[in-house]
C-alpha positions as YAML, in Angstrom:
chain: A
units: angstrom
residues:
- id: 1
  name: UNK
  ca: [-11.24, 7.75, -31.40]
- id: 2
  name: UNK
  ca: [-15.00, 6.97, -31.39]
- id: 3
  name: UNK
  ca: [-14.80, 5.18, -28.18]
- id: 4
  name: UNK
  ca: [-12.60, 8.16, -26.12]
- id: 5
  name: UNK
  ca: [-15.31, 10.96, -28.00]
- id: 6
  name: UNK
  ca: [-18.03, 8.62, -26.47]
- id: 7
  name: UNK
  ca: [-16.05, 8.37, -22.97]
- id: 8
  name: UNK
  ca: [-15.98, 12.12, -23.11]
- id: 9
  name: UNK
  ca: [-19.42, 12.62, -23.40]
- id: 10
  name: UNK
  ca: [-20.56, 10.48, -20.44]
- id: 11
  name: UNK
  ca: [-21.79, 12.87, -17.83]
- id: 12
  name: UNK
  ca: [-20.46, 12.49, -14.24]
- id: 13
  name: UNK
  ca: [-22.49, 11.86, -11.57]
- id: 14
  name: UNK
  ca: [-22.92, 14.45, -8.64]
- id: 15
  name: UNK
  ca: [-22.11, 13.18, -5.48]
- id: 16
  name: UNK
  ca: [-23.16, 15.89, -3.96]
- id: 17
  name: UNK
  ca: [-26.50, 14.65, -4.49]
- id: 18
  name: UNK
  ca: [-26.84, 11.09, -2.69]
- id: 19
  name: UNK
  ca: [-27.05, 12.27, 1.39]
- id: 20
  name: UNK
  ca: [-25.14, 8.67, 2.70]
- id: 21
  name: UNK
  ca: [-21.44, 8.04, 3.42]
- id: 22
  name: UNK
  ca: [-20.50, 4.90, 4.98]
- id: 23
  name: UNK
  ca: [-17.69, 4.12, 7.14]
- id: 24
  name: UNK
  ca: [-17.70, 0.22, 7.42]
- id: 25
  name: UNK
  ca: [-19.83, -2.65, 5.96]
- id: 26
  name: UNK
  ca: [-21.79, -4.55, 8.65]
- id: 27
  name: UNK
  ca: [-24.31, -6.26, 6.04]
- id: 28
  name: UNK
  ca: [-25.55, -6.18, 2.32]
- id: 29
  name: UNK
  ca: [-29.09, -7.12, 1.16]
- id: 30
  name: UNK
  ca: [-29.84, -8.03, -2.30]
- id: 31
  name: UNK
  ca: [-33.60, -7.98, -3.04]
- id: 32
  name: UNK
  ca: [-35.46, -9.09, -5.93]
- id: 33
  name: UNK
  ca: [-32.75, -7.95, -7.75]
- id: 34
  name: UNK
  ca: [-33.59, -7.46, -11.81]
- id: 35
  name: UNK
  ca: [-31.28, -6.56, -14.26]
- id: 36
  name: UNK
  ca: [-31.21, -6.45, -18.11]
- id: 37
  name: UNK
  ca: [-28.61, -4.96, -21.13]
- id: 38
  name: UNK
  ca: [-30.41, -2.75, -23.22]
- id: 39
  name: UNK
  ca: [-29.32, -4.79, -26.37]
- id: 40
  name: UNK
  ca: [-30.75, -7.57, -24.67]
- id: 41
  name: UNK
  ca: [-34.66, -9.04, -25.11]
- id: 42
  name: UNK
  ca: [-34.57, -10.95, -21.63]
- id: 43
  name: UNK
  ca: [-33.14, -10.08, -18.15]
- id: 44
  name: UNK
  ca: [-29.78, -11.45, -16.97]
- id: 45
  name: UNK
  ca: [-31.00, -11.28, -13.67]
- id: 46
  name: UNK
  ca: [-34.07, -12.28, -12.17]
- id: 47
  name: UNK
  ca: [-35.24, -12.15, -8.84]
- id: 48
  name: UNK
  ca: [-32.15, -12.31, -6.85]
- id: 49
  name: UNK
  ca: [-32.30, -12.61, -3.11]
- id: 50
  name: UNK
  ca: [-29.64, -13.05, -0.75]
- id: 51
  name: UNK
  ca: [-27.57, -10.87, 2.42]
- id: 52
  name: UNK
  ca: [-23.87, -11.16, 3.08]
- id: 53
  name: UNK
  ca: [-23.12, -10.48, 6.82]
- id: 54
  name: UNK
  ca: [-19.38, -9.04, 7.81]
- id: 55
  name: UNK
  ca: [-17.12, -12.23, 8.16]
- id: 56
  name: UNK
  ca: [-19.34, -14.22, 5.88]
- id: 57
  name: UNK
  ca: [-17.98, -16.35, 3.33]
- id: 58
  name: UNK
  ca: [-20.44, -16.51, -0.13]
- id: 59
  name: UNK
  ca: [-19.45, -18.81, -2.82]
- id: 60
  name: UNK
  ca: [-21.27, -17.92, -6.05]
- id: 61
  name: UNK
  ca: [-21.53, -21.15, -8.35]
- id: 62
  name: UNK
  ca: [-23.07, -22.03, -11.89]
- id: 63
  name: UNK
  ca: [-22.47, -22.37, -15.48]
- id: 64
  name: UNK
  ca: [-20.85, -19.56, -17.60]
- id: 65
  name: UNK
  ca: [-23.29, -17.47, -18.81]
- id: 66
  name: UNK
  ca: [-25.79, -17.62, -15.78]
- id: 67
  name: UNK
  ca: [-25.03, -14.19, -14.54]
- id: 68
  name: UNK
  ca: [-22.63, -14.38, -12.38]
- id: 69
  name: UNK
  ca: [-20.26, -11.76, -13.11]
- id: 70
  name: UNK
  ca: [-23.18, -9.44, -14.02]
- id: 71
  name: UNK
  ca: [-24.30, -9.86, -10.49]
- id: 72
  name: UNK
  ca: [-21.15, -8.64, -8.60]
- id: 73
  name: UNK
  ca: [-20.82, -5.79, -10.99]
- id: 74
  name: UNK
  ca: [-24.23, -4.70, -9.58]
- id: 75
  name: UNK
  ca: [-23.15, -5.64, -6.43]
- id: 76
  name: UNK
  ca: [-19.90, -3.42, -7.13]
- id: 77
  name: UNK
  ca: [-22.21, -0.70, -8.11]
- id: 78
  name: UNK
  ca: [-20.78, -0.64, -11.45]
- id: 79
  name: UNK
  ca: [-23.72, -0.82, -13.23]
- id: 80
  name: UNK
  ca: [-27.34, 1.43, -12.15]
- id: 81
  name: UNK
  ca: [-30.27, -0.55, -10.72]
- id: 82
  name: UNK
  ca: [-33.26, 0.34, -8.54]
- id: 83
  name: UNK
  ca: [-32.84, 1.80, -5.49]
- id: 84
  name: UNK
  ca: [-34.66, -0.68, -3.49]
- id: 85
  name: UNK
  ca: [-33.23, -3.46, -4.50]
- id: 86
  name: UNK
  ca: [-29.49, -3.42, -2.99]
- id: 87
  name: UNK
  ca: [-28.89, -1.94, 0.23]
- id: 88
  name: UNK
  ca: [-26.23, -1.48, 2.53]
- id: 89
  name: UNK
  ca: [-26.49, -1.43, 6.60]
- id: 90
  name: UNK
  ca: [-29.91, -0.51, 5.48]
- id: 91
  name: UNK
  ca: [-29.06, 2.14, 3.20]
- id: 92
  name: UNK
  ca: [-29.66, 2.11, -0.17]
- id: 93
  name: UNK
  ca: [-26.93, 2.20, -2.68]
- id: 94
  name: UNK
  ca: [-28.38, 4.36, -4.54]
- id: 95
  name: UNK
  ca: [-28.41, 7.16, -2.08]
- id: 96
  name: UNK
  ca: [-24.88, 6.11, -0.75]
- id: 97
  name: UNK
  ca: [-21.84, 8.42, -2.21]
- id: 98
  name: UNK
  ca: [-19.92, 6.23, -4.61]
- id: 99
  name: UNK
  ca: [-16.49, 7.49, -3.51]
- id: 100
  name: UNK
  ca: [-17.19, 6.55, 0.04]
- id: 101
  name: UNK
  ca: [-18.78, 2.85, -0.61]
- id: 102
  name: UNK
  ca: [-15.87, 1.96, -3.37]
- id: 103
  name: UNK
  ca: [-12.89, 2.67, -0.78]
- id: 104
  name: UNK
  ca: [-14.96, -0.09, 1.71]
- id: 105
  name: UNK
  ca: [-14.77, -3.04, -1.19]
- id: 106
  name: UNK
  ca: [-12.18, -4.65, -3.33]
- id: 107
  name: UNK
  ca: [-12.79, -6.22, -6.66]
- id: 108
  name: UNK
  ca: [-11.14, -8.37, -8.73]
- id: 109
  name: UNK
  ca: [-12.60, -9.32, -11.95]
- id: 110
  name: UNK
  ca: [-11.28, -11.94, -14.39]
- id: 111
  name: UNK
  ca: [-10.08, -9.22, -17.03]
- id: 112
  name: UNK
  ca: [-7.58, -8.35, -14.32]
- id: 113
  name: UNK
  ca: [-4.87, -5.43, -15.59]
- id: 114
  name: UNK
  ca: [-1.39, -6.38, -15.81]
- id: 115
  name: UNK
  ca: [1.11, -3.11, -14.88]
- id: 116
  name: UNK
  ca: [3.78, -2.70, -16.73]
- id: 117
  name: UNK
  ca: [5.21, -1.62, -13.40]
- id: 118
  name: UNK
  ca: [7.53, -3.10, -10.06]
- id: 119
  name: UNK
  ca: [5.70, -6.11, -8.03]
- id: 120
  name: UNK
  ca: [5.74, -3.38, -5.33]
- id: 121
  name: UNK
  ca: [3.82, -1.42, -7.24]
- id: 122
  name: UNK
  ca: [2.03, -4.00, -8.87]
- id: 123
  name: UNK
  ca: [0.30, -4.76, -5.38]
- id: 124
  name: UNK
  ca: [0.55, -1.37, -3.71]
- id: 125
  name: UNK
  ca: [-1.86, 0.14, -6.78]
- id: 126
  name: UNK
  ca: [-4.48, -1.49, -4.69]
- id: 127
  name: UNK
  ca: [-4.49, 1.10, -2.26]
- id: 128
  name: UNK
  ca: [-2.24, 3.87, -3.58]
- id: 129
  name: UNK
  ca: [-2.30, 6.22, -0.45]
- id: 130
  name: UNK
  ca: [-0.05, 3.21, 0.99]
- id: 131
  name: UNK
  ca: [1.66, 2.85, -2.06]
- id: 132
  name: UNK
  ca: [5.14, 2.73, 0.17]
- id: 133
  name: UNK
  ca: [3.56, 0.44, 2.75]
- id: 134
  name: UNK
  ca: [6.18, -1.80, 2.12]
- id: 135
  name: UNK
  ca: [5.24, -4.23, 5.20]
- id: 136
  name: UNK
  ca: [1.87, -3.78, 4.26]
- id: 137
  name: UNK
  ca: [2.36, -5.61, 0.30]
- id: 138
  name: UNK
  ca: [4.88, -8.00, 1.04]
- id: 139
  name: UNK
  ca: [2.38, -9.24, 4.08]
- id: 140
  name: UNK
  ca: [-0.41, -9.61, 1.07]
- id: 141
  name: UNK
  ca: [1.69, -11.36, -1.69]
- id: 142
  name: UNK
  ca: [2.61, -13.65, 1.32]
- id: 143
  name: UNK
  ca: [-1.07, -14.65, 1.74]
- id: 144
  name: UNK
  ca: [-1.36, -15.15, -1.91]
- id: 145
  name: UNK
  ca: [2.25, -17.55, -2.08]
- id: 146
  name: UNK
  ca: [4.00, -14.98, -4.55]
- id: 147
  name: UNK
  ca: [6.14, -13.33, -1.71]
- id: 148
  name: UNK
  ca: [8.33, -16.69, -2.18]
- id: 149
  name: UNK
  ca: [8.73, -15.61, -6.43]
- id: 150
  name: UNK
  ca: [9.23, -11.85, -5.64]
- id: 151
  name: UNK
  ca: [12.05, -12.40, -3.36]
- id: 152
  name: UNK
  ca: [14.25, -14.37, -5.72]
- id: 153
  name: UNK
  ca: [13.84, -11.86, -8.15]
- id: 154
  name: UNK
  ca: [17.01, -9.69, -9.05]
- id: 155
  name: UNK
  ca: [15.75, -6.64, -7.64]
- id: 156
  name: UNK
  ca: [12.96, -8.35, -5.60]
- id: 157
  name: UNK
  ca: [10.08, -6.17, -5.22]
- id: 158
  name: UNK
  ca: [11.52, -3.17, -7.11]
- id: 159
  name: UNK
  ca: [11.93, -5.66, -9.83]
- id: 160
  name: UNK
  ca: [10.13, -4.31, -13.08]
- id: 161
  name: UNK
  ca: [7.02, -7.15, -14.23]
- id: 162
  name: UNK
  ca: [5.58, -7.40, -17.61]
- id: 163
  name: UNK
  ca: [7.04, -7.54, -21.15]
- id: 164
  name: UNK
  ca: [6.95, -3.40, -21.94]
- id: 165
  name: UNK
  ca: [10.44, -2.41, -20.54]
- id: 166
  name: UNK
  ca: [14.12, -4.55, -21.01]
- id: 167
  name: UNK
  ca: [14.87, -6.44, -17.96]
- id: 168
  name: UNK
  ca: [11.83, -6.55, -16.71]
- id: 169
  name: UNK
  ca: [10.02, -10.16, -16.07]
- id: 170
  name: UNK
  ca: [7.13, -11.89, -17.31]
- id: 171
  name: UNK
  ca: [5.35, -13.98, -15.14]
- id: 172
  name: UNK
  ca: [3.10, -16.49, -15.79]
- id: 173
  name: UNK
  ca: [-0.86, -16.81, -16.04]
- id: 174
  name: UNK
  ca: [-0.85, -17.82, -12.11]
- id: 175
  name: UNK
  ca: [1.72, -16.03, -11.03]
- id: 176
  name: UNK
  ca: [0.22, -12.57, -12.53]
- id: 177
  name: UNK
  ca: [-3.61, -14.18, -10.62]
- id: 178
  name: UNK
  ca: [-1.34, -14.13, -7.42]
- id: 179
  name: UNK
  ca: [-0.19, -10.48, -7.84]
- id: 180
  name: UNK
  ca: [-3.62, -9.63, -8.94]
- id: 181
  name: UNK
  ca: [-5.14, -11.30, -5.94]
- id: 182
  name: UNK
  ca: [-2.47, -9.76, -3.60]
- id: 183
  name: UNK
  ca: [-3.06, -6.42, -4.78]
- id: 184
  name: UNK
  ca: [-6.69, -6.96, -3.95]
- id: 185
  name: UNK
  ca: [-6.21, -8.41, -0.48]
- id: 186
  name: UNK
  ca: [-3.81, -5.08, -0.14]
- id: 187
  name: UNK
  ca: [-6.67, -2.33, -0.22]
- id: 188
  name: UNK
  ca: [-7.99, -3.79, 3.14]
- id: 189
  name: UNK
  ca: [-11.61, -3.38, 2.73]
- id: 190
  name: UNK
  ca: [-14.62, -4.65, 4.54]
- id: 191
  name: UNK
  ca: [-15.90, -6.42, 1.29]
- id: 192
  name: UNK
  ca: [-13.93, -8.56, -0.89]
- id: 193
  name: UNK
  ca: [-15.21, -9.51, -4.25]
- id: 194
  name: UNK
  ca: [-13.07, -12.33, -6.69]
- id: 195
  name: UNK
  ca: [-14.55, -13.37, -9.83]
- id: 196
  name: UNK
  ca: [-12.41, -16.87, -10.19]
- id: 197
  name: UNK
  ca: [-9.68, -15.17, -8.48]
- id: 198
  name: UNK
  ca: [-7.79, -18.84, -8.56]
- id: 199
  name: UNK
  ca: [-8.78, -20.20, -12.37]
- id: 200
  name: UNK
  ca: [-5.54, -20.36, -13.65]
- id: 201
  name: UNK
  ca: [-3.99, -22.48, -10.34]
- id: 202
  name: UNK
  ca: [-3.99, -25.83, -9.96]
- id: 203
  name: UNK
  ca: [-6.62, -27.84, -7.53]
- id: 204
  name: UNK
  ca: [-4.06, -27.95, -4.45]
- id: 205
  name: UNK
  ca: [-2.85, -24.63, -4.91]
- id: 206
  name: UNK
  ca: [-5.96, -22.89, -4.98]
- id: 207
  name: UNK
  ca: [-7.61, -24.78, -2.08]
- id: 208
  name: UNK
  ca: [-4.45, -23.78, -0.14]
- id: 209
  name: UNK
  ca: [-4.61, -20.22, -1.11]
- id: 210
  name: UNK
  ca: [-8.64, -19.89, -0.02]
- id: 211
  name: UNK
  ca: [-8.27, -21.47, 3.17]
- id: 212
  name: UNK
  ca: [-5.62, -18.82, 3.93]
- id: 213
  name: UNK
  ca: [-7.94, -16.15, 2.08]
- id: 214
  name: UNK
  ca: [-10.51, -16.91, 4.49]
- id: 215
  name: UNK
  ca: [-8.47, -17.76, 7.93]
- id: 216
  name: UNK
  ca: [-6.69, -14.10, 7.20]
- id: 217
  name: UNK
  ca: [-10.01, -12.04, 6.70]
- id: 218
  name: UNK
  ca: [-12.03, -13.86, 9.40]
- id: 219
  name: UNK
  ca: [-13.56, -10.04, 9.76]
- id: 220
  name: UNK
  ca: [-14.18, -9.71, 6.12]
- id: 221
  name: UNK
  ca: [-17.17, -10.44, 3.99]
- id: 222
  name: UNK
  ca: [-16.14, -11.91, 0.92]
- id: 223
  name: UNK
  ca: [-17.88, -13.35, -2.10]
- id: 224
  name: UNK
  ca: [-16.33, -15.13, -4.78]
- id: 225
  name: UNK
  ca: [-17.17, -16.87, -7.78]
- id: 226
  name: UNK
  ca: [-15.78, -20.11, -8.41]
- id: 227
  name: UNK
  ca: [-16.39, -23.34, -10.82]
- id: 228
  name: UNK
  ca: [-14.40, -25.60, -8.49]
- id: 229
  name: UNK
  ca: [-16.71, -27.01, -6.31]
- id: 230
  name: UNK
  ca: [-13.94, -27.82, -3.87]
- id: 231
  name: UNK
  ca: [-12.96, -24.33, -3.15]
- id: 232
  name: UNK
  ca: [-16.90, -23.48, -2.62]
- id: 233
  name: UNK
  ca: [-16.95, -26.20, -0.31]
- id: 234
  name: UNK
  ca: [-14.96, -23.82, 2.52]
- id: 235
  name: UNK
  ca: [-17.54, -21.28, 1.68]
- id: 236
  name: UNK
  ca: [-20.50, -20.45, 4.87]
- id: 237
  name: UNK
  ca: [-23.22, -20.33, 1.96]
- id: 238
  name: UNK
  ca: [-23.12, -21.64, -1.63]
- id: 239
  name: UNK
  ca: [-25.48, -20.05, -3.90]
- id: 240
  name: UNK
  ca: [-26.04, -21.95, -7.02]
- id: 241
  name: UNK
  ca: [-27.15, -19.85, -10.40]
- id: 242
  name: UNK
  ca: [-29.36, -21.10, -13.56]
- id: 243
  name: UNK
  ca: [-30.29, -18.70, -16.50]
- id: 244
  name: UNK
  ca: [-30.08, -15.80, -14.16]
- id: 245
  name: UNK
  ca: [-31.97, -16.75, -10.62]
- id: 246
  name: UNK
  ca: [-30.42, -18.23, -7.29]
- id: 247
  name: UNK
  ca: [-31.99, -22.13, -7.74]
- id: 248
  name: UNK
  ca: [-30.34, -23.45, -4.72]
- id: 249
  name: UNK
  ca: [-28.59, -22.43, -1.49]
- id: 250
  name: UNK
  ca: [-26.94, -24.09, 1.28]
- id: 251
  name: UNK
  ca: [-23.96, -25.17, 2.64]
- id: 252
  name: UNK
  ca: [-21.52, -27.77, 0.55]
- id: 253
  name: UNK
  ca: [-23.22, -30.89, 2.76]
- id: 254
  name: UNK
  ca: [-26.43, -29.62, 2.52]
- id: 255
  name: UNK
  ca: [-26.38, -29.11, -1.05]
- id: 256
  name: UNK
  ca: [-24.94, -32.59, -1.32]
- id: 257
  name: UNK
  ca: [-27.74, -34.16, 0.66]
- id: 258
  name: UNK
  ca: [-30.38, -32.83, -2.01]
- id: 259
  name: UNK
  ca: [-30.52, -34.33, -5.34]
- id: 260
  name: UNK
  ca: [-30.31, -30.81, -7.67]
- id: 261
  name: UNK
  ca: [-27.52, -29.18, -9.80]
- id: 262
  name: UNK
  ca: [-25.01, -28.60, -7.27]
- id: 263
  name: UNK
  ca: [-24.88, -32.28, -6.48]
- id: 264
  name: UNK
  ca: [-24.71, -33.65, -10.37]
- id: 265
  name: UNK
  ca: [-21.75, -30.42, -10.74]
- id: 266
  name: UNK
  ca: [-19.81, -32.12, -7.67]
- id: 267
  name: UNK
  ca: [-20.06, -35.67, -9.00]
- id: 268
  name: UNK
  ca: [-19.20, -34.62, -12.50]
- id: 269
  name: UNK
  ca: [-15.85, -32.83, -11.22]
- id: 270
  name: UNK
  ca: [-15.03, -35.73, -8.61]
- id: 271
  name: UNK
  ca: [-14.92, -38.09, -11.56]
- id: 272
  name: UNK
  ca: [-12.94, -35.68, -13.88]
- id: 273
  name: UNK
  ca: [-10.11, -34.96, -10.83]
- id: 274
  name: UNK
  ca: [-10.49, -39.14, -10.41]
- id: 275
  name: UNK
  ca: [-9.64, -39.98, -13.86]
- id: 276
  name: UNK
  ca: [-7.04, -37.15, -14.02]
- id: 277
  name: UNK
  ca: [-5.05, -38.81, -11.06]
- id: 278
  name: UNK
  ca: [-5.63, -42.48, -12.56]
- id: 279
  name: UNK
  ca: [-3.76, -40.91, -15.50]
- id: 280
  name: UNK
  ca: [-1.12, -39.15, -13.52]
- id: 281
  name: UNK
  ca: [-0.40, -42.71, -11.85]
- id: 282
  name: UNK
  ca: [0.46, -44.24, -15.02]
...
């Protein structure tokens, strides 16, 4: 009860007030971007600098803890910082109405929410003005490789998911990601965000799943954040993230030819994938 009084007393911000609307995204510009919790004695974020250009592909690597997912929440304008210090075509967002740069990005964070609803549903909640758009989700969850589970289902699509309701089924940790994932793909925005919107996949199945992320939003911008170095390889840009700051940058074989963290994380998961497959072969 504590928590709803508190959510009641959160004032709501007037729109009204910022003078931008945007209608697409043609480029985002993070500069020396700051950001700190108030129950926190240091900054998460430090000095962050980096642009994402419509059809650009940003991978967003480091250890947990780094920053990361504080960083697209900004990003996602979830969470209040300077107004200088993330723009958008120029803008900043700040001064940009919320309502108007939220329907132009889609975001899917690791805390993803289950519905206790139909995989149409499920997927269509992603942009519920096409809620009945059936074309439209099954064309998603094909992108994502759950179309070929929904279909066998007993009532396909209009099949109930989840464990609230008799009848219904309960999928499993990748097979929810997938529906997630779909239902992200299915708002159709210029920015897509995915905090390791593969983890629970295997190697092969998330590689596969990227590479047709990225061949079926060749117009989109989208940044994700991965610990599988192989899935940032298909990335344009790699940023790599230490104790809050951007310490390297580059592509996978640039990053490669240098002798810092991104290299000694690559080696490090070669060997682990080699000795898994030695021990698969027994």
């Amino acid at each position: 009860m504590e928590e709803l009084r508190a959510f009641f007393l959160i004032t709501e911000s007037d729109q009204d007030k910022k003078p931008y609307e945007i209608d697409e995204i043609k480029e985002i510009s993070i500069e020396n971007l700051s950001f700190q919790y108030k129950d926190q004695l240091r900054p998460v974020l430090e000095d962050i600098r980096f642009r994402i250009r419509q059809g650009q592909k940003v991978a967003l690597v480091g250890e947990n803890g780094c920053g990361k997912t504080t960083l697209i929440k900004c990003l996602a304008g979830l969470y209040e910082t300077d107004s200088s210090m993330i723009k958008i075509n120029g803008k900043p967002l700040a001064n940009i109405k919320s309502e108007s740069y939220r329907t132009r990005i889609s975001v899917l964070f690791q805390d993803y929410i289950r519905y206790n609803f139909t995989a149409r549903e499920n997927i269509g909640f992603g942009n519920v003005e096409k809620l009945h758009d059936f074309n439209g989700i099954k064309h998603a969850a094909t992108c994502t490789g759950i179309d070929h589970y929904l279909t066998k289902l007993p009532y396909q699509y209009e099949t109930m998911l989840g464990k609230f309701f008799s009848g219904s089924d309960e999928l499993s940790g990748g097979q929810w990601q997938k529906v997630a994932l779909s239902r992200a793909l299915f708002r159709n925005s210029d920015l897509i965000i995915l905090d390791e919107p593969t983890s629970a996949l295997d190697p092969n199945a998330e590689m596969k799943i990227i590479e047709d992320l990225f061949q079926e939003n060749n117009q989109k911008a989208i940044l994700f954040i991965t610990h599988r170095l192989g899935a940032a390889s298909l990335a344009d840009i790699i940023l790599v993230m230490k104790e809050g700051r951007i310490v390297e940058r580059g592509t996978h074989e640039e990053l490669l030819l240098r002798n810092g963290i991104y290299k000694k994380m690559y080696q490090t998961q070669s060997k682990w994938y080699k000795q898994n497959e030695e021990v698969e072969t027994v």
